[in-house]
N, C-alpha and C positions, 0 to 999 in steps of 0.2 A: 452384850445381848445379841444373839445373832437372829438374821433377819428374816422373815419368814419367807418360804418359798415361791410363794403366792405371788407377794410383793417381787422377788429377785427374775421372775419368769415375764413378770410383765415388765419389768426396767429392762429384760433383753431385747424383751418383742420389739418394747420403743426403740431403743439402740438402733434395731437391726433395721428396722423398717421406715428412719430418718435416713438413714443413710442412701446406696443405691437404690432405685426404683426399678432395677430389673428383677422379674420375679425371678428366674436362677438363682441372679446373684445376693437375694435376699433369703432363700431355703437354704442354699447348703451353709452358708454361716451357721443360720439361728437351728440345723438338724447338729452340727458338726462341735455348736456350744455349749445349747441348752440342754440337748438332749442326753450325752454322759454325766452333765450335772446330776440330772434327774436323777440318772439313774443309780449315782454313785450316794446318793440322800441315806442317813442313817433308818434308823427302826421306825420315827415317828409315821412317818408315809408306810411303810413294807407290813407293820404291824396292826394296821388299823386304827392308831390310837387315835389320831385326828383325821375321823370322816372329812370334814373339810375340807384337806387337800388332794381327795379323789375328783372332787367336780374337775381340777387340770387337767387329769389324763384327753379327755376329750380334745380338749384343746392342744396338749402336746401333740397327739396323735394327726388332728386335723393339718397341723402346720407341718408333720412331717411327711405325709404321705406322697408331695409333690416333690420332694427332694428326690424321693426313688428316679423319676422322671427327667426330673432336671439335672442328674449325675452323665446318664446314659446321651445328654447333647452336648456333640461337638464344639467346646468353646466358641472356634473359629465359625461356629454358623450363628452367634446371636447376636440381636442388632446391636448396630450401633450409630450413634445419630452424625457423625461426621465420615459416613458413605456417600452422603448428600451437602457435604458441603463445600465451599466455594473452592477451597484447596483442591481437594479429591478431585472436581470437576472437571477443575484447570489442569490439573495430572495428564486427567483420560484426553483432554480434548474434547470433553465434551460440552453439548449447549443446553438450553436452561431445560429440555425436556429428560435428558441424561444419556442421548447418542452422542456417541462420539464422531467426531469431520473426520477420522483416519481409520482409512479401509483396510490396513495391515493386520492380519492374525496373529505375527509375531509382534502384536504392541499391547495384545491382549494374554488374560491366563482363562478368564469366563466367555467372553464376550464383549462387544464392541455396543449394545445397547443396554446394558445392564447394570448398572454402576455397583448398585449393594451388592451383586454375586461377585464383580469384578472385585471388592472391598474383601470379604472374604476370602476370596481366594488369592490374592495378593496377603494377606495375613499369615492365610496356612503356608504359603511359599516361603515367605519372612521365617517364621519359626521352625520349616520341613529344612530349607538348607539357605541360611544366611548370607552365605559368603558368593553361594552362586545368586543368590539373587538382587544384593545389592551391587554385584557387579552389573545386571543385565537391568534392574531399576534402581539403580542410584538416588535419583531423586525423589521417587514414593518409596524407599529405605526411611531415607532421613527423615521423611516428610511422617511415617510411621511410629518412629524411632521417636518422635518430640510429640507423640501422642501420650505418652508415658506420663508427663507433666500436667497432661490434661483430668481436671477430676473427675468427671463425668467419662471417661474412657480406660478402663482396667483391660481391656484386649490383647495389646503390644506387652511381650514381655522381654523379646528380645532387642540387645544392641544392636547399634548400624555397625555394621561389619566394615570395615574399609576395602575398598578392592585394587591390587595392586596396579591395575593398566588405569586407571580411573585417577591414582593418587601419584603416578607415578606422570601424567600428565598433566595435572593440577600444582605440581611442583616444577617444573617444568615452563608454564604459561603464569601461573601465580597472578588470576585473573584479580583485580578488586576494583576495577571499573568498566561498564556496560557505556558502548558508544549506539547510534542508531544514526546509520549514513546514508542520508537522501537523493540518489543521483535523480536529476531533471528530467523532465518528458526526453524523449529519443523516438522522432518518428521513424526512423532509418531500422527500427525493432521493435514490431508490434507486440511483444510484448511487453514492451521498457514505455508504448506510446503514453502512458500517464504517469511517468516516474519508476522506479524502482526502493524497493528500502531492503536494508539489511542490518545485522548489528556484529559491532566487532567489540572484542573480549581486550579490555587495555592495560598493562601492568603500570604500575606510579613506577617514576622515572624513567620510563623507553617509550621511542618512537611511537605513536600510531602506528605509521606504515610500518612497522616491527610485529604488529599484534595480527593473532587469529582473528576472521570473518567468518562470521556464519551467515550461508546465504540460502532461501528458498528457491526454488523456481522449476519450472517445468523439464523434463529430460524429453529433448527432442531427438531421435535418430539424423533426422536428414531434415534440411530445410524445404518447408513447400508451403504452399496455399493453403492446402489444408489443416494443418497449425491450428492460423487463425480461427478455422471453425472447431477444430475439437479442443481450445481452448476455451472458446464460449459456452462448449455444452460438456464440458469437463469429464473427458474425453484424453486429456495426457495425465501422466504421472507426476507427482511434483514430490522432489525430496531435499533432505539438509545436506549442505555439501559444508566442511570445513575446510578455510584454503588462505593464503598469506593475505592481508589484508592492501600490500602494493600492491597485488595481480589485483585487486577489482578496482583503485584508484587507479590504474594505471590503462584499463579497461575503460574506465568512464570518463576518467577527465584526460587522455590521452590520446585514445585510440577513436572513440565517440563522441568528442570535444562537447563534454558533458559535466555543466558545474557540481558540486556535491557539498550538500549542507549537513554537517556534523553534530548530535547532540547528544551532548552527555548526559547521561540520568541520574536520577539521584536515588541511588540504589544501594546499600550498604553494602561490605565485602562479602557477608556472611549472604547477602540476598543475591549478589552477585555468582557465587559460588554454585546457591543452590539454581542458578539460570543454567549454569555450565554441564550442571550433573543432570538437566533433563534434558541439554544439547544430546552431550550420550547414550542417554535413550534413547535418539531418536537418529540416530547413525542406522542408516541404510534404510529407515523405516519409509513407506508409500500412503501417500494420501491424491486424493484425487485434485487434481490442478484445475479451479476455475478463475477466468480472467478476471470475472467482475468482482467476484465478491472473494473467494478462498484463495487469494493470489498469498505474494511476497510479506505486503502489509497486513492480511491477517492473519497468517502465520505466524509473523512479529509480535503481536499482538496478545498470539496464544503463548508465547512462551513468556511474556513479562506475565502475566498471567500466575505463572508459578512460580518465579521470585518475587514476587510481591501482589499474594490471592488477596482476594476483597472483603471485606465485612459478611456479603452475602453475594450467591451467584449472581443475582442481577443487574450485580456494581461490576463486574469482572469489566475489562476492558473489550475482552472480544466479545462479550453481551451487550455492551454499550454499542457496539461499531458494528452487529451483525445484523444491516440493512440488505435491501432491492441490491446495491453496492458498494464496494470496500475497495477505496482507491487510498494508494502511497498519502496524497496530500493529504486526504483527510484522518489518515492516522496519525501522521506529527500535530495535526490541529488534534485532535483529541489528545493525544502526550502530555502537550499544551497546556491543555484547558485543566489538564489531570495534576500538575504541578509536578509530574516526571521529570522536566527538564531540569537541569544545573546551570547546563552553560550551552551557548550554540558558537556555530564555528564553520566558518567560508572557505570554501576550498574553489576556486573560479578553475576552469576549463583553460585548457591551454589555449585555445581560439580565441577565447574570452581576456586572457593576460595579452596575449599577441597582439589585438586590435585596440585597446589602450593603451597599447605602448604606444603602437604606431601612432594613433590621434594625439600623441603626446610631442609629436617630433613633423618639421616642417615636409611638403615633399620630397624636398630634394634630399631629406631624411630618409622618410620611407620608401625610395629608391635607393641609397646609400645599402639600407638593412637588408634589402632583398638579393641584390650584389655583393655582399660577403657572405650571404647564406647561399647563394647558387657558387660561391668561390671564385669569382668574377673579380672581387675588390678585396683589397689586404685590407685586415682590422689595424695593422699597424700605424697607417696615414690618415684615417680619421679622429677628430678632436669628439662627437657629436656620440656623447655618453650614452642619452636611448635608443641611439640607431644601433649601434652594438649592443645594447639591451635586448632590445625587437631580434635582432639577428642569431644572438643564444637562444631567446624563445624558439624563433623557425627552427633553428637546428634540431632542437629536441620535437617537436611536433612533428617535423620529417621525418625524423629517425625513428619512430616510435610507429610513423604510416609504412614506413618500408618505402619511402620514397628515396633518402641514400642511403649507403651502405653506413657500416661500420667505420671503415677504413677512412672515407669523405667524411664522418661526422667528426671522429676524434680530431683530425688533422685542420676543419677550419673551426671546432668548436676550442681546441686547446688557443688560437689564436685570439678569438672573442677574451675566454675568460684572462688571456695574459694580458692582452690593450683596458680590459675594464678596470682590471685591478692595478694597471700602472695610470689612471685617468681618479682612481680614489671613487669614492660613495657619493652619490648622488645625494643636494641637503635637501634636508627634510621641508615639507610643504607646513609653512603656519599655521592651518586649519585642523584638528585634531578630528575631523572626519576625516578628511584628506588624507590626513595620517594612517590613519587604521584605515583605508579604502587601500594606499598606495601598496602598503604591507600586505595584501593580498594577492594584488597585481593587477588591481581595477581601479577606474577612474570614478566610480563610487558603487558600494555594495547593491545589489539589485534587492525585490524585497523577496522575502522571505515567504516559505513554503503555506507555513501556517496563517500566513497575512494576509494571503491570497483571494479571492472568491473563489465560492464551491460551479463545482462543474453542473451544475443541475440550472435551466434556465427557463423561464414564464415569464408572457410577453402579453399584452392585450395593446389593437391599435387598431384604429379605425383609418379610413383612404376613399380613394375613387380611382377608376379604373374605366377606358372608354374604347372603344373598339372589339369586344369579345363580340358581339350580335353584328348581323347582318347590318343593322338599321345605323350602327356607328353610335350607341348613345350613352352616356355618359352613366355612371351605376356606381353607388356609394356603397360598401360594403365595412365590416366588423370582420375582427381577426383575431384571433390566439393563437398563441405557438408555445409547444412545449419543447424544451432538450433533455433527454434523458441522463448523457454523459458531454463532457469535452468542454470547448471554447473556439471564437469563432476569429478571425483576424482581428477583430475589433472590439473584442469582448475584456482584452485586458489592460488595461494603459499600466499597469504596474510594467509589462514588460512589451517588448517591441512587437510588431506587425509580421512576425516570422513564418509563424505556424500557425492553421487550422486544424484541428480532430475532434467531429462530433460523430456522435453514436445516438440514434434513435430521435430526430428531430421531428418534430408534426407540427403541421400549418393549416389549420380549419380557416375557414373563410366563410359566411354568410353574406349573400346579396338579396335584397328583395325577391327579383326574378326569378332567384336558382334558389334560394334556400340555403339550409348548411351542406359544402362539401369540401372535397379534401383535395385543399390545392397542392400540399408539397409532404411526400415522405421519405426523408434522409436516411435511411439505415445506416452509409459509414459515407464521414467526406473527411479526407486529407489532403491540407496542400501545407508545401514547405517552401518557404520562399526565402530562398537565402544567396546574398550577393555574391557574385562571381568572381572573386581574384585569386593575385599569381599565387598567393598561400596557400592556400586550399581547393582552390577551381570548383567550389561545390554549384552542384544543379537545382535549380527548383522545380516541383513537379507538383500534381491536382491528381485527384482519385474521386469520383466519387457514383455512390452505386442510390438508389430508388425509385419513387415517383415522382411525376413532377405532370403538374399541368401545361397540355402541350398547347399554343396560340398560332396555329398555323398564319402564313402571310398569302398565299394563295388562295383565289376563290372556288376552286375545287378542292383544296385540302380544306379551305373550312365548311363545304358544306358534306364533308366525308367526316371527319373529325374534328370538328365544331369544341375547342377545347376540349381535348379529349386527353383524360388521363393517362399518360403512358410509361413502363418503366425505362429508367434510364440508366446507361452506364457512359461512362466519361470518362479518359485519363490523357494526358498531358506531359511532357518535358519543357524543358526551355530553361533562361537565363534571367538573371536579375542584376541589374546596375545600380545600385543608392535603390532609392525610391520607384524605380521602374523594373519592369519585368514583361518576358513575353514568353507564351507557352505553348505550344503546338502538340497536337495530338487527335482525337479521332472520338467520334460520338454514337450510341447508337440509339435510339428510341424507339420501344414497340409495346403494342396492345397483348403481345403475347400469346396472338392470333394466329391474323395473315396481315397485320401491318407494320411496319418496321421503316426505320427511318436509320440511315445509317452513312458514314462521310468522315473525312477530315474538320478537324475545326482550329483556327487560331485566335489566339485571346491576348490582349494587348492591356495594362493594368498599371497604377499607378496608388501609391498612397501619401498623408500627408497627415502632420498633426501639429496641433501646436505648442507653445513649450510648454513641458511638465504634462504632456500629454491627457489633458481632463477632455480636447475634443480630436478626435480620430473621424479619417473620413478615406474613403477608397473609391476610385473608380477602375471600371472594369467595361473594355469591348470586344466582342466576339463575331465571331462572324462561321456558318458551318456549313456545309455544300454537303447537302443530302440527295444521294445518290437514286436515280430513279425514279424521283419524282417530279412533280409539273412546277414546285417554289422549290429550285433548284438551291440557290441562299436563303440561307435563315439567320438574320443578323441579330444584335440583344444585345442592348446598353444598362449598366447597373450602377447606380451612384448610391451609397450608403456613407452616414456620417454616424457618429455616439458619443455625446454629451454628458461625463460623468457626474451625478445629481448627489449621491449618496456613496457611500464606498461599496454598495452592493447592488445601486440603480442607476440606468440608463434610458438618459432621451433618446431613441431609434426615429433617425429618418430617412427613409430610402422611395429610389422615385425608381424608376425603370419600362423601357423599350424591349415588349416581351417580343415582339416582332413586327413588322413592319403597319402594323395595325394598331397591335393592343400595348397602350400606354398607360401604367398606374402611377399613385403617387400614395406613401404611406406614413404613418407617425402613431410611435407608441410609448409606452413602457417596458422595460426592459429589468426583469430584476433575478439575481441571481444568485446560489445558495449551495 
């Protein structure tokens, strides 16, 4: 019995209309199915015989009339709902509003704000010429191309086309593991001052240092000051550079005697691959270079991004980490946190193997090592294993400074490695951290990137303070202090007393008398303090630029500028022995007026802690000879100690002699994030 038409029109309607939900692509079906049925129907319909199935026309006719309309649009322009999603985003570079961070025209086919028209038109290019365009995007090819699979997307009709420079370097490198290599703050390179990150491309079974690096970072013409600032206000150009991955170990822990922590992600080969083929995307492409936030690390950041996009845009990683600022550390703590890591991996600086050695071996050791590395002492006549340890280190640290030649290195480093190797392998240490520290080339692993505390620091501390007023009296005040970026000498007991770099420090103070005002504004302080021997000869040195409340010691400077706010710039050379250092250099402080305070100054400084480093304490004397006026010396004693309470709080005690008058004493909280 065949089945009425009635019934057969409305089981399509259903059909058609469970299916897709776009109207397009729900008309031209149910016009292109139903409606030659109808019309191919024998006599009973054409004839009249059964009235009844005239009431359809109506209905056929309604449901076809939009197909006319829906034929005459452009496939490639109808929506589709993964133009907005986490993948596509991650593609463009863009953030959760759908701009893209990269200002390049050639990264775009629509436009750099537009993501749906960008969607489209990436489409129509895919299917207008394939093979040119999966060479120029490779990775939104592919990323296209596995839309096919998707049911809710009938758009993509064509293959990912392979492209021969594309496959022909993918065979070639045969990437199937993603490394992400941490070199250490570098204040010697303001822009390396808070770390660097980059990722290197690893094949199973060969060297690391064998493998491609992909690195970020700013393109500077020529070195200046100004750098600095148009890197704050992003203002240089920052692009991807492909380059061996020994030239940047050999860069950082060589040349800038800079440790590097290694980590491997856990990335599949297939996710790995597709990282590689948005690398080449992004050959030669320009994005604008900011230090704080769109640096190295969130460039990194944007390209895990697209080997492995998120659930939804606001899981992405660089949505996660696109704050106020986006520093190196706190992207491996977010890695981290993310279960990206596999495995981590120490690579210690050559200064850093050198200096363990050495503490490894008596003095008259570490004079033995320095003596066959200046070619002074044959490797042949010494018995004393890590002095010719220490002394192959120097060789290569020198050679690598351009401190001897070629011809000097080969010639006493061929003697080192002959004496080592007739003297046999040093036994192994009992201790299985010892073990795995020795094998490094440290005398134990320092901590780790992610382990760290955050550079961000709030303080509240209450004191007294007695000599600012004529009258000499004694004044209790409250304080806060905020740090925007950095760490201060005493700020980390994970690692030594080395380095200072803060960015945007504020110090409010309220006294009864005065009210709230603002005793101290940091915008940049660097100091580096690092000991002076025959290895390295390195200098230490002090920078620092702001405001600072001035306590004149004269009684015509204080009844002229009566603590008077003034800006300050300060900078410093000098040397450091163990625990001592001394810095010389020149001051200037002024209202920005007509008063200015300006001289030499020397500063004499010592620190101390005790084991396991939980209390840190420093002291510091200065002394500055300001030119031209009637308190010719301006002297200032600063004693500060920190008490680690919590692994992210600090007891703060500091007393100080602001000058010949005015003496405070303070104690706070210190907590940092």
């Amino acid at each position: 019995m065949q089945m009425p038409y009635q019934l057969y029109v409305i089981a399509r309607i259903g059909e058609e209309f469970t299916g897709d939900t776009n109207r397009s692509a729900t008309y031209v079906p149910f016009v292109t199915t139903v409606v030659p049925n109808f019309l191919n129907l024998r006599s009973p319909l054409a004839t009249g015989d059964n009235k009844l199935d005239m009431r359809f026309i109506p209905l056929i006719l309604l449901f076809s009339m939009p197909s006319f309309y829906a034929a005459e649009v452009d496939p490639m322009e109808r929506t589709d709902s993964q133009y907005d999603s986490s993948a596509w985003l991650a593609l463009l570079h863009a953030d959760a509003s759908g701009n893209s961070r990269v200002e390049d025209p050639v990264f775009f086919l629509a436009g750099p704000h537009n993501p749906k028209a960008e969607f489209a038109a990436n489409r129509r290019e895919f299917a207008k010429e394939p093979v040119n365009y999966c060479c120029r995007f490779p990775a939104r090819a592919h990323w296209l191309q596995s839309l096919r699979k998707h049911p809710a997307s009938t758009m993509v009709t064509n293959d990912y086309r392979s492209c021969p420079e594309l496959e022909t370097a993918l065979a070639k490198l045969k990437p199937d593991t993603a490394v992400v290599m941490f070199a250490s703050e570098y204040l010697g390179n303001p822009s390396s001052a808070f770390g660097h990150t980059f990722l290197v491309f690893e094949r199973a079974g060969r060297s690391r240092l064998l493998s491609q690096a992909v690195n970020y970072a700013a393109q500077i013409d020529e070195r200046s000051a100004a750098n600095a600032w148009k890197g704050l206000t992003g203002q240089l150009p920052g692009r991807y550079q492909i380059l061996p991955t020994f030239e940047k170990v050999k860069e950082y822990n060589d040349l800038a005697q800079r440790d590097i922590w290694e980590y491997e992600l856990n990335l599949s080969p297939e996710e790995v691959r597709q990282l590689f083929r948005h690398v080449w995307e992004l050959e030669g492409i320009r994005s604008d270079y900011w230090f704080l936030d769109e640096n190295c690390a969130f460039n990194l950041l944007q390209l895990l991004d697209v080997a492995r996009p998120a659930p939804q845009p606001s899981l992405l990683l660089s949505q996660q980490a696109a704050k106020l600022t986006v520093l190196p550390g706190d992207v491996v703590k977010l890695l981290d946190r993310s279960g990206l890591v596999r495995k981590r991996t120490f690579r210690p600086a050559l200064a850093r193997a050198i200096a363990t050695t050495l503490a490894r071996t008596s003095t008259q050791g570490r004079h033995q090592a320095l003596l066959m590395a200046q070619g002074k002492q044959a490797a042949e006549d010494l018995d004393n294993r890590t002095a010719i340890e220490a002394a192959g280190l120097i060789l290569q640290a020198w050679k690598a400074t351009g401190r001897i030649d070629t011809e000097q290195f080969d010639q006493r480093y061929h003697g080192v490695l002959a004496r080592r190797s007739e003297l046999g392998p040093a036994p192994d240490p009992e201790n299985e951290a010892d073990r795995v520290a020795l094998s490094k080339g440290v005398s134990r692993l320092p901590v780790a990137p992610e382990e760290m505390p955050g550079s961000r620091m709030l303080s509240f501390g209450v004191g007294v303070i007695d000599g600012v007023t004529n009258h000499g009296q004694e004044h209790n005040f409250g304080e806060v202090q905020f740090r925007l970026l950095g760490h201060g000498l005493l700020d980390r007991p994970e690692r030594d007393q080395s380095s200072q770099l803060e960015l945007g420090r504020v110090r409010l103070r309220t006294i009864k008398q005065e009210g709230l005002q603002l005793e101290e504004l940091t915008l940049l302080e660097l100091r580096s303090i690092s000991p002076h021997e025959p290895v390295f000869e390195r200098k230490s040195w002090h920078l620092r630029a702001g405001l600072e409340r001035f306590y004149p010691s004269s009684e015509k400077e204080r009844a002229d500028q009566s603590d008077a706010l003034l800006g300050l710039f300060e900078g410093s050379v000098g040397r450091a022995k163990g625990p001592f250092y001394a810095l010389a250099g020149g001051e200037l402080r002024t209202d920005l007026h007509d008063q200015a305070l300006v001289g030499p100054e020397l500063t004499l400084g010592a620190f101390a802690a005790t084991p396991g480093r939980r209390l840190r304490s420093k002291v510091s004397a200065s002394v500055a000879y300001h030119l031209g006026t009637d308190s010719d010396w301006h002297p200032e004693l600063h004693w500060s100690s920190r008490l680690r309470l919590a692994p992210q709080l600090d007891l703060a005690i500091d007393a100080a002699i602001r000058s010949e008058r005015a003496r405070e004493v303070r104690g706070g909280i210190a907590w940092q994030w």
